[in-house]
C-alpha positions in Angstrom: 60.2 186.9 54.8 56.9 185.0 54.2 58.6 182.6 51.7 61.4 182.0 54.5 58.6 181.4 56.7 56.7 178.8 54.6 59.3 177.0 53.3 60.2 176.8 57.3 57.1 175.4 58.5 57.0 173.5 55.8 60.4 171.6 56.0 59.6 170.8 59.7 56.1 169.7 58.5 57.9 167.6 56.0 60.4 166.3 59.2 57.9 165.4 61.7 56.2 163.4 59.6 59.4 161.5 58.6 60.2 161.0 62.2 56.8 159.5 63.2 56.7 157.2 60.0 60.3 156.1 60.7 60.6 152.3 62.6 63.2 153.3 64.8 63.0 150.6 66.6 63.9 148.0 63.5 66.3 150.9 61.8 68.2 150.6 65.9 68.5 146.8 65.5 70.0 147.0 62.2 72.9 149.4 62.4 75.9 149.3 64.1 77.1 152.2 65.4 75.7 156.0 65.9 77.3 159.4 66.5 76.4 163.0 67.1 76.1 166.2 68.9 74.2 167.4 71.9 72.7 170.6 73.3 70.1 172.3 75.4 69.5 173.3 78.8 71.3 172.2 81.3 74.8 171.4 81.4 75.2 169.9 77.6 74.6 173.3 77.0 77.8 174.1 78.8 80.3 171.3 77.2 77.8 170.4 74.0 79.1 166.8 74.0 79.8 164.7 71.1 78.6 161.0 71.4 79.2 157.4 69.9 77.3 154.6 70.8 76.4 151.1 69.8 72.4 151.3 68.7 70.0 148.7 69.4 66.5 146.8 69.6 65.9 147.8 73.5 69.4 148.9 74.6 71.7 151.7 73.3 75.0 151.9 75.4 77.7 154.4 74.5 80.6 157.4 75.4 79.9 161.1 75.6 83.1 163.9 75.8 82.4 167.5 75.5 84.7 170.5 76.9 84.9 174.2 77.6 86.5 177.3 78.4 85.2 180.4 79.6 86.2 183.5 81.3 85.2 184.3 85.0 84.9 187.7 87.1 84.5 187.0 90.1 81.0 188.2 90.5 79.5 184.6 91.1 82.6 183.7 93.8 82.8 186.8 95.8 82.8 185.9 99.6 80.3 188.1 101.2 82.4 187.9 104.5 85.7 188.7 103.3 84.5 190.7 100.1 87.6 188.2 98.0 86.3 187.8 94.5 88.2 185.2 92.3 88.1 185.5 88.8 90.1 183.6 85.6 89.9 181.2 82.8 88.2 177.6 83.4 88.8 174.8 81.4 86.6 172.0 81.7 86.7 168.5 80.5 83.6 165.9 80.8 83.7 162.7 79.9 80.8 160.0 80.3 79.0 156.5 79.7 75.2 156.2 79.0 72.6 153.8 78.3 69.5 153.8 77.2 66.8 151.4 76.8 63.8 151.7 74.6 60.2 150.8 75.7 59.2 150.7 72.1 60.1 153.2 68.8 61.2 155.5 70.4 60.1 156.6 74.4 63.2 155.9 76.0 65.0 156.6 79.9 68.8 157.1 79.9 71.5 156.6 82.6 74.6 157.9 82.6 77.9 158.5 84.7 80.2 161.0 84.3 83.4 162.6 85.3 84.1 166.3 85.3 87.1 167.9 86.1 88.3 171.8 85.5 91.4 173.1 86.1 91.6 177.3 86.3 94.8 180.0 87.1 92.8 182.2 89.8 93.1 185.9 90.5 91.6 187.1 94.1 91.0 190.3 94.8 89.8 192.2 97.7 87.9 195.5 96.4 88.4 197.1 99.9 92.1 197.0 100.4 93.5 196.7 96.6 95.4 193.3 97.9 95.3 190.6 95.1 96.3 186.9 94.9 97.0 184.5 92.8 96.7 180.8 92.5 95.6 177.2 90.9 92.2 175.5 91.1 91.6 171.9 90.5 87.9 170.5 90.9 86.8 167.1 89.7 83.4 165.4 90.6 81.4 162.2 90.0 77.7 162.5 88.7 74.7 160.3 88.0 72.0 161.0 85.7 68.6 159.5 85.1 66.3 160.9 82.9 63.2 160.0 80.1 63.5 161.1 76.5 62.5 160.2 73.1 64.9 159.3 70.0 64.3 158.5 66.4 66.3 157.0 63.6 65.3 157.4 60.1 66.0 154.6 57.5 68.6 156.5 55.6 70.2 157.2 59.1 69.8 160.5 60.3 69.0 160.4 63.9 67.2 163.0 66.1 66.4 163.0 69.8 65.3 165.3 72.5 65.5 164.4 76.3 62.6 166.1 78.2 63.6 165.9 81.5 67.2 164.9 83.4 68.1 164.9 87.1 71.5 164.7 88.4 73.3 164.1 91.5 76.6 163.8 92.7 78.3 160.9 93.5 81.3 162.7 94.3 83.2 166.0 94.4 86.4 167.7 95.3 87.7 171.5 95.3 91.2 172.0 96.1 93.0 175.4 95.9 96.5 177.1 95.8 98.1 180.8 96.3 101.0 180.8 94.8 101.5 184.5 95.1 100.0 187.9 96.7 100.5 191.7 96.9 99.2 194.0 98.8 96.7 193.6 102.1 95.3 190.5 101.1 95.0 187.3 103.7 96.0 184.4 101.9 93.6 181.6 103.7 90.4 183.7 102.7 91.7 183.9 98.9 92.3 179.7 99.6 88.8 179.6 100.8 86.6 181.7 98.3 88.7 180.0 95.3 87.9 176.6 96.8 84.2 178.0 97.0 84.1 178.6 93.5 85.3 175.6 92.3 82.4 173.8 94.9 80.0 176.1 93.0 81.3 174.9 89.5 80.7 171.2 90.7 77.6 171.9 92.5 76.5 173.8 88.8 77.3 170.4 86.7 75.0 168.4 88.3 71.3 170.8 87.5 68.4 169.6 86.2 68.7 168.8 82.4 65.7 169.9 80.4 65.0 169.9 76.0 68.2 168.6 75.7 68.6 167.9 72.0 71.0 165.4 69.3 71.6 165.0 66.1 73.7 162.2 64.8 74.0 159.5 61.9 73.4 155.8 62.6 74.9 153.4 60.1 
């Protein structure tokens, strides 16, 4: 454990100095084209996008796509009038273009627009009465993101970057719903409406502050 330890601290000594020591900026100018992998908090950690861009001097412009599916129970769409909770699979798609631009080595602010859309088969259920339904949700929405970060680029290529901060809004958004089916005492406009809700919430969810949101990439 102690030589796990000290070989750890001292491979991250070992990396910070190489970060600090690298000219980003002149290693940015030089190549041609960068790609990589994000994550954190916030909603890369949701999709953990994959990224190209075109590196350079002040400006770095490029494409991020990153996707997901995961499993809902209904616990954060459950109507607290109704008690309809709506619960299925979500799959997600998000696709966007950023740029950044460079105050010097490495300090840096990016903007980006994106587009997320999710499409999920929907069971409602009422707890009270047994009465289920089910249907198709379709939400897409249109975010902007500003935020201040900084990114390095090593002369053998390797790039690392960490974005402290990110705010988001949305530009646009839309929920729209379906019951294609039901059974038992269930009332089909309140399983519409709390399966709309949840997709609101999904959109609403896309656009929270981003915060320690890391990359790792190669820049050639």
């Amino acid at each position: 454990m102690k030589v796990f330890l000290r070989s750890t601290i001292l491979a991250l000594f070992f990396l910070a100095n190489a970060i600090y020591a690298a000219d980003s900026k002149s290693n940015r100018k030089d190549n041609v084209v960068s790609f990589g992998v994000k994550g954190g908090v916030g909603w890369p950690a949701i999709t953990s996008p994959i990224f190209i861009a075109i590196p350079g001097e002040k400006w770095s412009v490029g494409l991020d796509y990153g996707s997901k599916t995961f499993t809902t129970d209904g616990e954060m769409s459950e109507s607290s009038s109704t008690g309809i909770k709506s619960s299925g699979t979500l799959n997600i798609t998000d696709t966007g273009l950023f740029a950044r631009y460079f105050y010097g080595n490495s300090f840096n602010s990016i903007l980006a627009i994106n587009s997320m859309n999710s499409e999920m088969t929907v069971t409602a259920t009422n707890a009270t009465t047994g009465g289920s339904a089910k249907g198709s949700l379709s939400t897409s929405a249109i975010r902007f993101t500003a935020g201040i970060g900084n990114h390095w680029t090593m002369d053998w290529g390797f790039e690392i970057g960490i974005d402290w901060l990110t705010a988001s809004t949305l530009l646009s958004s839309s929920s729209s719903a379906t019951v294609t089916e039901s059974s038992g005492t269930i009332d089909v406009a309140d399983s519409e409406k709390t399966i709309k809700e949840l997709g609101e919430g999904i959109n609403t969810f896309s656009a929270i502050p981003g915060v320690f949101i890391f990359s790792i990439g190669f820049s050639f």
